[in-house]
KEKE-3310 file (N, C-alpha, C; in steps of 0.2 Angstrom, whole numbers, plus 5000, padded with zeros to 4 digits):
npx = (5186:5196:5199:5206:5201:5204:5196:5200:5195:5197:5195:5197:5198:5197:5195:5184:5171:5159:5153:5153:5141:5138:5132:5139:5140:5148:5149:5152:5137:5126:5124:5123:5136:5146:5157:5158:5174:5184:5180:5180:5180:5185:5183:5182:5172:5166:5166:5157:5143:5127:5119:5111:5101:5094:5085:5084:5094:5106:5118:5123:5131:5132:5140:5147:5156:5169:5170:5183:5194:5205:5205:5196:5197:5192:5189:5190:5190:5197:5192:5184:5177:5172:5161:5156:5143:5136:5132:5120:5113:5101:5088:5088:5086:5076:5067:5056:5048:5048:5041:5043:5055:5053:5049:5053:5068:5078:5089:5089:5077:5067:5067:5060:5070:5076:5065:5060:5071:5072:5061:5064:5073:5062:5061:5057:5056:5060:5072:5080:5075:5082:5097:5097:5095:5107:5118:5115:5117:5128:5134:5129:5134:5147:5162:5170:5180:5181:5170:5156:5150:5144:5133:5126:5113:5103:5098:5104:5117:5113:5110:5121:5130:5140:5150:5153:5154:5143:5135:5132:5123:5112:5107:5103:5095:5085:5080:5075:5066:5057:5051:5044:5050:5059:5072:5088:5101:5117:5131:5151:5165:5179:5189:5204:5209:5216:5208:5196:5186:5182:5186:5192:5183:5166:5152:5135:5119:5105:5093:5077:5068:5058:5057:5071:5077:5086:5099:5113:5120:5132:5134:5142:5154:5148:5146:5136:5139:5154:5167:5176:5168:5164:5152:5144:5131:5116:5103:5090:5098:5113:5113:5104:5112:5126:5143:5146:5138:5135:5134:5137:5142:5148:5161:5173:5182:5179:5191:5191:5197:5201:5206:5207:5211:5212:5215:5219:5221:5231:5236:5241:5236:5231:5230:5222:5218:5211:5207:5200:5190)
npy = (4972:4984:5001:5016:5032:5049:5063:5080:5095:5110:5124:5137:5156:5172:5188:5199:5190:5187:5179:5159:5150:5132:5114:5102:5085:5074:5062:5045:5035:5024:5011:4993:4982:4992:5001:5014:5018:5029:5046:5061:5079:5094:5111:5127:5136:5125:5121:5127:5125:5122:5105:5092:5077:5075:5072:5060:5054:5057:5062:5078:5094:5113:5125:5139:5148:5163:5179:5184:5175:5167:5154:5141:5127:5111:5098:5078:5062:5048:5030:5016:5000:4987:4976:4961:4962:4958:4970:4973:4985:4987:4990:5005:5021:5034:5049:5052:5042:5028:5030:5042:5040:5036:5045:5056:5066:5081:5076:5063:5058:5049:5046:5039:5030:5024:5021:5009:5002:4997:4990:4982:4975:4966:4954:4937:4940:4953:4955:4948:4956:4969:4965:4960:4974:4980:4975:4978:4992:4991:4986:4996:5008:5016:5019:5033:5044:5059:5063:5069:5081:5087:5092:5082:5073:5058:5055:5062:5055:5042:5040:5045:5036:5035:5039:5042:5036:5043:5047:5031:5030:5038:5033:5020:5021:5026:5019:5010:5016:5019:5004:5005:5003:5009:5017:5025:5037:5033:5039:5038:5029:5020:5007:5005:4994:4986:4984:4992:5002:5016:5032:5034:5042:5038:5032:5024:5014:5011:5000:4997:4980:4971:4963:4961:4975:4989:4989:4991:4994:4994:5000:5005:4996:4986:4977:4972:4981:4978:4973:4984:4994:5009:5018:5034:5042:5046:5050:5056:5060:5062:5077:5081:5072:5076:5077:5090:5105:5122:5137:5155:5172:5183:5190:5185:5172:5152:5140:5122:5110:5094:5080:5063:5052:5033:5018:5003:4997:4987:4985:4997:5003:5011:5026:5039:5054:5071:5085:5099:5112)
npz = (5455:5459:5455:5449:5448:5439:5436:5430:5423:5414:5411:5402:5401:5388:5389:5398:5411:5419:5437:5435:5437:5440:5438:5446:5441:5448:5453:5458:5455:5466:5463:5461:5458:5459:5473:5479:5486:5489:5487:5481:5476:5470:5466:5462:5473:5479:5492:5499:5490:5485:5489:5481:5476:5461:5449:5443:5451:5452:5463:5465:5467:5465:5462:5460:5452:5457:5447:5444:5440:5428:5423:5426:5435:5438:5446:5449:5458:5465:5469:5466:5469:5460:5451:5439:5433:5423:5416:5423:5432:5439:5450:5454:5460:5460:5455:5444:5436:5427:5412:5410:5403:5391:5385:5370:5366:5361:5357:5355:5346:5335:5320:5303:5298:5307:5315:5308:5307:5323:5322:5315:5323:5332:5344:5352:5367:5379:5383:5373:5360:5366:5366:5351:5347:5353:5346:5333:5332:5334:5322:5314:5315:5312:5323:5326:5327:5332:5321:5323:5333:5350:5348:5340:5334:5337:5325:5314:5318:5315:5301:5293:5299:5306:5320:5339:5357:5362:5353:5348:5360:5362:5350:5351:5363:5356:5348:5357:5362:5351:5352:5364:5376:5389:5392:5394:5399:5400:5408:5411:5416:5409:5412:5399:5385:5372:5364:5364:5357:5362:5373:5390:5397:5397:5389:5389:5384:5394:5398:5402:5410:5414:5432:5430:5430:5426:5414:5408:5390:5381:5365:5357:5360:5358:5370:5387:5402:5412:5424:5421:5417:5425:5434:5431:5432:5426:5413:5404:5390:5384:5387:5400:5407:5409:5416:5420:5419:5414:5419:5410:5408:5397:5387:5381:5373:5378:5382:5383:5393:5396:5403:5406:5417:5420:5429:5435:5451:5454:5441:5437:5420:5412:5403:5398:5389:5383:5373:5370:5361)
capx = (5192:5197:5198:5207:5200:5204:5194:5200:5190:5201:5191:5202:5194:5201:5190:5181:5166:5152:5154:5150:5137:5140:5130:5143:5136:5152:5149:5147:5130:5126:5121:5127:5141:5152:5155:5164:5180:5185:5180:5184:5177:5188:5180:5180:5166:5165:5165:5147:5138:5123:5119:5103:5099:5091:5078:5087:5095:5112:5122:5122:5133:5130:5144:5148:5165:5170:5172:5191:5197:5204:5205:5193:5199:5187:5194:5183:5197:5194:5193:5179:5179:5168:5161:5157:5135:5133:5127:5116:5112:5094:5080:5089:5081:5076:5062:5054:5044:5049:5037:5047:5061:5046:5050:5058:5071:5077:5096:5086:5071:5068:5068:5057:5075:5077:5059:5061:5078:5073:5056:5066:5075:5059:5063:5051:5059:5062:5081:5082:5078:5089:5103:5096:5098:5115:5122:5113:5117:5137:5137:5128:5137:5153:5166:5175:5184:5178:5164:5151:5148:5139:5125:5124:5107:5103:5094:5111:5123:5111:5110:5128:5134:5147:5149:5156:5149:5137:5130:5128:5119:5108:5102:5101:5090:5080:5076:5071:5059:5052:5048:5038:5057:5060:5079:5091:5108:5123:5139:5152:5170:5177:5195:5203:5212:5219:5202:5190:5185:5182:5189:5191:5178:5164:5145:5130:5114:5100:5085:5073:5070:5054:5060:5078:5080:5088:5102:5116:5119:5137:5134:5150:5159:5143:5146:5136:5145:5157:5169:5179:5166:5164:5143:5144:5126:5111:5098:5087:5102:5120:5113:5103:5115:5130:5144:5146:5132:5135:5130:5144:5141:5155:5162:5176:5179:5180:5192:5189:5202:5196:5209:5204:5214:5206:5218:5218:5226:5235:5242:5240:5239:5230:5228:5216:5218:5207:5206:5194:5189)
capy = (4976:4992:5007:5024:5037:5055:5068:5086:5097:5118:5131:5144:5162:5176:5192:5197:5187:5187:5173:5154:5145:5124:5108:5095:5077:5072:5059:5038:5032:5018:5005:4986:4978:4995:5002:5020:5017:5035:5048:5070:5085:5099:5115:5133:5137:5117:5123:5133:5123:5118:5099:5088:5071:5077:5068:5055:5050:5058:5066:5086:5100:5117:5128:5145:5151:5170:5180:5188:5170:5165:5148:5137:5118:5105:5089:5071:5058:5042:5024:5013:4994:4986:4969:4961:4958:4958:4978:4973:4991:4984:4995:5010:5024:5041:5052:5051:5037:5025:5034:5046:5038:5034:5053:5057:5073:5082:5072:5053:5058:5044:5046:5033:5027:5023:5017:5002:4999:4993:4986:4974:4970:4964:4947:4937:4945:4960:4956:4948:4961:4972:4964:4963:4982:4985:4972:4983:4997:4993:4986:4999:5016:5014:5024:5037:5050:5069:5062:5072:5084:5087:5094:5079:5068:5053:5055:5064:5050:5035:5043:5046:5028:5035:5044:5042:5033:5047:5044:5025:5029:5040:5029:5012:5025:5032:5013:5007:5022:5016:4998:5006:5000:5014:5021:5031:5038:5033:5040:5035:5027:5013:5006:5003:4989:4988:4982:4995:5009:5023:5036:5033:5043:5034:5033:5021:5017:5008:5001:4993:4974:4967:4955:4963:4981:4993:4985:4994:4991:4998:4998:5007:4993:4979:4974:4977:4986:4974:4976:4989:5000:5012:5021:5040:5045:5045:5055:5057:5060:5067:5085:5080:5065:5079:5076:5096:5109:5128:5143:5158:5176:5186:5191:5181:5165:5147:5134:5117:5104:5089:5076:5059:5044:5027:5013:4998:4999:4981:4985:5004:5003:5013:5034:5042:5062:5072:5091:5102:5120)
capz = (5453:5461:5450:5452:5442:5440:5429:5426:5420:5414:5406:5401:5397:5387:5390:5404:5412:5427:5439:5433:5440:5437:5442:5445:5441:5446:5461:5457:5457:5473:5459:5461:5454:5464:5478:5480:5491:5492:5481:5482:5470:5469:5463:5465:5476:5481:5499:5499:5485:5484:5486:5479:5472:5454:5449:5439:5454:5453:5466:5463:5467:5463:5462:5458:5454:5453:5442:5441:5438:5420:5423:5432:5436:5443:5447:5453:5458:5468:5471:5464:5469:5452:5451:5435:5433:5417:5415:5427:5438:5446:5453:5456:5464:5454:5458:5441:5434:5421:5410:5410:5399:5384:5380:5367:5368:5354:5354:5356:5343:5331:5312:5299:5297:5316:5316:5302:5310:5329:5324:5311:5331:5338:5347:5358:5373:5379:5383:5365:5358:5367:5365:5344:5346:5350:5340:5325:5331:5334:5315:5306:5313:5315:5328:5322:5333:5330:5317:5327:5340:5354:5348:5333:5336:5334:5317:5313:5316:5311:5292:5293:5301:5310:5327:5344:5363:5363:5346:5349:5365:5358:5343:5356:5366:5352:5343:5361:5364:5349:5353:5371:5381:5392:5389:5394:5396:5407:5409:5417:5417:5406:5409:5393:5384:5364:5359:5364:5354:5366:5377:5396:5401:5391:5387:5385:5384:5399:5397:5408:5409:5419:5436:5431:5434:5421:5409:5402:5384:5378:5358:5355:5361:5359:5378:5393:5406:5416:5429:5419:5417:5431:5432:5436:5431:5418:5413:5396:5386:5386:5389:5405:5411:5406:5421:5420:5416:5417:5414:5411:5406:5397:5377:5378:5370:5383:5378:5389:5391:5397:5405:5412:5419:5423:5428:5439:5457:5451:5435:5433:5416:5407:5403:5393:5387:5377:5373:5364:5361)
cpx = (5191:5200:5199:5205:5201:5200:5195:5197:5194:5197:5194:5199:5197:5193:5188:5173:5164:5155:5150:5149:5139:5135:5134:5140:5142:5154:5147:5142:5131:5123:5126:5131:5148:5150:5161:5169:5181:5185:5178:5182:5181:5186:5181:5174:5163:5162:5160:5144:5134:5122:5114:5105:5095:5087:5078:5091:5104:5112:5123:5126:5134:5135:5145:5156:5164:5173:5178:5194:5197:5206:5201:5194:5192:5189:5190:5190:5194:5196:5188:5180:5172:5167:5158:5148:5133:5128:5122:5114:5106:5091:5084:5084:5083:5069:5058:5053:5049:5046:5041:5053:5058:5049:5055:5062:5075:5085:5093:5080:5073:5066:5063:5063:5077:5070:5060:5067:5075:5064:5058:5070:5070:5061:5057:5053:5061:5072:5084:5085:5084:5095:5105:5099:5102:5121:5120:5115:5125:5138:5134:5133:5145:5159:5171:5176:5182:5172:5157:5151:5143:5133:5122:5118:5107:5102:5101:5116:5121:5111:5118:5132:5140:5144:5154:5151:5143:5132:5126:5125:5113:5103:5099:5096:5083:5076:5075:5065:5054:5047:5044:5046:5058:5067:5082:5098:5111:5130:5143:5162:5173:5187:5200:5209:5213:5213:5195:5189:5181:5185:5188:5184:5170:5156:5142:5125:5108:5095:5083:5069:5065:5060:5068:5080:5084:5095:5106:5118:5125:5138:5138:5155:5154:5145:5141:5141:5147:5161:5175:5177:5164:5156:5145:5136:5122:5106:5094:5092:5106:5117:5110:5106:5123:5136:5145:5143:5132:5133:5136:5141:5147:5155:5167:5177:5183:5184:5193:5193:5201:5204:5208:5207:5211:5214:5217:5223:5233:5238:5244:5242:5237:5229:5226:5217:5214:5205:5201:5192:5181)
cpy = (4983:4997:5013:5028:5046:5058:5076:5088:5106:5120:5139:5151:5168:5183:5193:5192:5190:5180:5167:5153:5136:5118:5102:5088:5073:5065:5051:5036:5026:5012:4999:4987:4986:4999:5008:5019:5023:5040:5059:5074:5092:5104:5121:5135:5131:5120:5124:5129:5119:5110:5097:5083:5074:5071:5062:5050:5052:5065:5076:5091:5107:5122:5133:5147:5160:5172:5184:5180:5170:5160:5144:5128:5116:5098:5085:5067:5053:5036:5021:5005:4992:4977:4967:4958:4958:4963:4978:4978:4989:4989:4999:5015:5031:5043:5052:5044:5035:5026:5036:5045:5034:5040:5052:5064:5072:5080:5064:5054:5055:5049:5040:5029:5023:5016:5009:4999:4995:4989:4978:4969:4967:4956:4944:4939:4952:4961:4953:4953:4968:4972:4963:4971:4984:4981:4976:4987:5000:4990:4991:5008:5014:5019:5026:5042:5059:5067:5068:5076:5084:5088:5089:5074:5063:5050:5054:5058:5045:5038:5040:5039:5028:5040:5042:5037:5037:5046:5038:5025:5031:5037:5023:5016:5026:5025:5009:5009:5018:5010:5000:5003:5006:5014:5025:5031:5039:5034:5038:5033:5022:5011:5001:4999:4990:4986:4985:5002:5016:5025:5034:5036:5042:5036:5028:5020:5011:5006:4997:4985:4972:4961:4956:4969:4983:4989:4990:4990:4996:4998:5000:5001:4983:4974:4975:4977:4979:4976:4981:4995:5005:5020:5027:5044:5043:5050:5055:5057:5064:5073:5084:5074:5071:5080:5085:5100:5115:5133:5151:5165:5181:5183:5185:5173:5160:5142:5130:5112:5097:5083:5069:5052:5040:5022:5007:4997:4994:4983:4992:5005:5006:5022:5037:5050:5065:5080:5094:5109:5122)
cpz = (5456:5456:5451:5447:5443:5434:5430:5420:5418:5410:5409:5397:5394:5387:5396:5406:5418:5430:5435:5436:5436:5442:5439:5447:5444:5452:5457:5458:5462:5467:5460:5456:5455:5468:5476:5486:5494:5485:5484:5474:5476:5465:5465:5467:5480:5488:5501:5494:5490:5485:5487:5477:5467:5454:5446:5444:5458:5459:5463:5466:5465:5464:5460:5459:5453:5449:5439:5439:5431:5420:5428:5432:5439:5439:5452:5453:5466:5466:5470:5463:5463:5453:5443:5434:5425:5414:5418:5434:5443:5444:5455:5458:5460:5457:5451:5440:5427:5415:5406:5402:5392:5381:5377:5367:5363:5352:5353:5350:5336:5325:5310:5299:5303:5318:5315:5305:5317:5328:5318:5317:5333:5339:5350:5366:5373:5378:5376:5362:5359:5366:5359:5343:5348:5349:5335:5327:5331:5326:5311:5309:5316:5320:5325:5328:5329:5322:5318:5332:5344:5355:5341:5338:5335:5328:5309:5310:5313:5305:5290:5295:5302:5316:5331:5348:5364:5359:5346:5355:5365:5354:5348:5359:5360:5350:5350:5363:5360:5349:5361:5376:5384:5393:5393:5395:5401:5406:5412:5414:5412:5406:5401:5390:5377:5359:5361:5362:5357:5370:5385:5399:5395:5394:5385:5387:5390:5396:5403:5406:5415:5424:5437:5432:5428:5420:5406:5395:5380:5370:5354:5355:5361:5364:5381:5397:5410:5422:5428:5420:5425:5431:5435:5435:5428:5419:5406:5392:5388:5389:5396:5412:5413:5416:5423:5417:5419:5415:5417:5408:5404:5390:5375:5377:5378:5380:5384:5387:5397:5399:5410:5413:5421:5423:5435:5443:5455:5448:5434:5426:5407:5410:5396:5392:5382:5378:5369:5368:5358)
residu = (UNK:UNK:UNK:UNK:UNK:UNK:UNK:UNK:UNK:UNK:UNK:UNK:UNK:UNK:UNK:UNK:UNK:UNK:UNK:UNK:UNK:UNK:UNK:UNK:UNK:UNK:UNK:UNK:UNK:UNK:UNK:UNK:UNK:UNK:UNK:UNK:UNK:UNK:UNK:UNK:UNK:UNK:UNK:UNK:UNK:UNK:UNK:UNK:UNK:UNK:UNK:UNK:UNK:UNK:UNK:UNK:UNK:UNK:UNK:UNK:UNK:UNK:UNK:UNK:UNK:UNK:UNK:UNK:UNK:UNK:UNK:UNK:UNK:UNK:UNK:UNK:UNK:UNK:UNK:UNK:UNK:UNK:UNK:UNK:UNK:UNK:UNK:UNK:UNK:UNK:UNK:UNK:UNK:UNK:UNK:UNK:UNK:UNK:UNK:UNK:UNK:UNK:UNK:UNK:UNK:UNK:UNK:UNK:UNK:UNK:UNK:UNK:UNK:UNK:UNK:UNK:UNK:UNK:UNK:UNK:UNK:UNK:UNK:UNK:UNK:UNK:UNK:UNK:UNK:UNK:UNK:UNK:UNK:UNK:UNK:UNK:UNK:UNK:UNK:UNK:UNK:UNK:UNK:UNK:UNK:UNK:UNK:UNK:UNK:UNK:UNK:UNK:UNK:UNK:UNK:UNK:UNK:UNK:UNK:UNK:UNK:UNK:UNK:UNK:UNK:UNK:UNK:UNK:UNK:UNK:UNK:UNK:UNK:UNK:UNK:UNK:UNK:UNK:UNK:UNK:UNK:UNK:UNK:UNK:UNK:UNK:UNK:UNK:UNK:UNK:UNK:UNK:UNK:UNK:UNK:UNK:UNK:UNK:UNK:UNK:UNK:UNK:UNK:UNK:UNK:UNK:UNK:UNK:UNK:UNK:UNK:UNK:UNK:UNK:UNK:UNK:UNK:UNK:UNK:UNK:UNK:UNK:UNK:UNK:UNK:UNK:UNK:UNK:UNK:UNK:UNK:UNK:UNK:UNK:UNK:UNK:UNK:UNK:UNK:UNK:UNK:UNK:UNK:UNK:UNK:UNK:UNK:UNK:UNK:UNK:UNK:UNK:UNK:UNK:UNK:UNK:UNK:UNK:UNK:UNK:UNK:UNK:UNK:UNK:UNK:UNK:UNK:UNK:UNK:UNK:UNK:UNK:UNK:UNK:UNK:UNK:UNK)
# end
């Protein structure tokens, strides 16, 4: 399937500020099952940025905008052919250890409730059980639109039994840690149809899988990823996978409006929006 996506990114500022600095995650990952056709990051300062592979694996651009601007846009738009593997990314390449995704960090850290929860998942496989935990964990929290924020944890939403894609990526994350399954968190793209409970630009959760190579595991939508979804990243959890990360000095207030289209070159048929302050 080919896949056009656009994501706009407008932070409007009232007050004066300093330049921002930004690390744009905002480039598709090289993982099976797609290929980037043709893909563009529009940015203030794009031109001069910084660029690295991070240690997670993702694409990096460092940008710096100035500071008389009262509006800064950053725009990612492209073309992503998608094949359907059954959430199957493989052996991707990261400069960190699989180890690494044992830790816990303080949006993915288990709870006794969390604990008792993924060890009543164990299976005699590993993919069993994985796929035990996000069946559980798309029946016990359920998805709610503004239930939670971005700073809400895993502990947070499982009590609570509601959240968003972040929440159940989080908890799927948090209740594999605890079985020794090494975890983590993929963002990414997800074209959408009348029977899928998230926003275009969507979130879920990886593990690792002896012989098969890390494994997405959508619990918001208890799928793995297929030839709708579209991989732009991962990292420990939303804050270190986050496709924008900036740092801003200045009194007045940011309000950020978020615009993201996903639709399919064929049908063109779907569009997603979503603002926030």
């Amino acid at each position: 399937m080919r896949i056009a996506i656009t994501h706009i990114s407008e932070y409007s500022y009232e007050g004066p500020r300093a330049p921002t600095v930004q690390a744009l995650r905002l480039t598709p990952a090289p993982v099976r099952g797609q290929t980037v056709e043709s893909w563009q990051v529009i940015a203030p300062g794009h031109a001069t940025a910084a660029r690295y592979t991070d240690g997670f694996g993702n694409e990096v651009h460092l940008v710096a905008a100035p500071g008389d601007l009262e509006m800064i846009r950053v725009e990612a738009a492209g073309v992503v052919e998608t094949s359907d593997l059954g959430g199957v990314a493989g052996f991707t390449t990261e400069a960190v250890t699989r180890g690494a995704y044992l830790r816990p960090t303080a949006p993915t850290a288990s709870s006794p409730a969390i604990e008792a929860f993924a060890r009543a998942e164990l299976r005699d496989t590993r993919l069993a059980t994985l796929h035990g935990l996000m069946e559980a964990v798309h029946g016990r929290v359920a998805y709610v639109t503004d239930s939670t924020d971005a700073h809400t944890t895993a502990a947070a939403a499982f009590e609570a039994r509601r959240g968003v894609c972040q929440d159940h990526a989080h908890i799927f994350i948090s209740a594999a840690r605890v079985l020794g399954i090494p975890a983590r968190y993929a963002t990414g793209y997800l074209l959408l149809d009348d029977h899928t409970d998230a926003p275009a630009h969507h979130a879920w959760g990886e593990a690792f899988v002896d012989n098969i190579g890390w494994i997405g595991f959508d619990a918001a939508n208890n799928i793995c990823p297929i030839d709708t979804y579209v991989r732009l990243g991962a990292g420990l959890d939303a804050v270190s996978a986050a496709p924008i990360r900036g740092i801003r000095r200045g009194s007045g207030r940011e309000t950020l409006t978020v615009t993201v289209e996903v639709r399919a070159l064929e049908s063109q048929i779907q569009t997603q929006s979503q603002s926030q302050s």
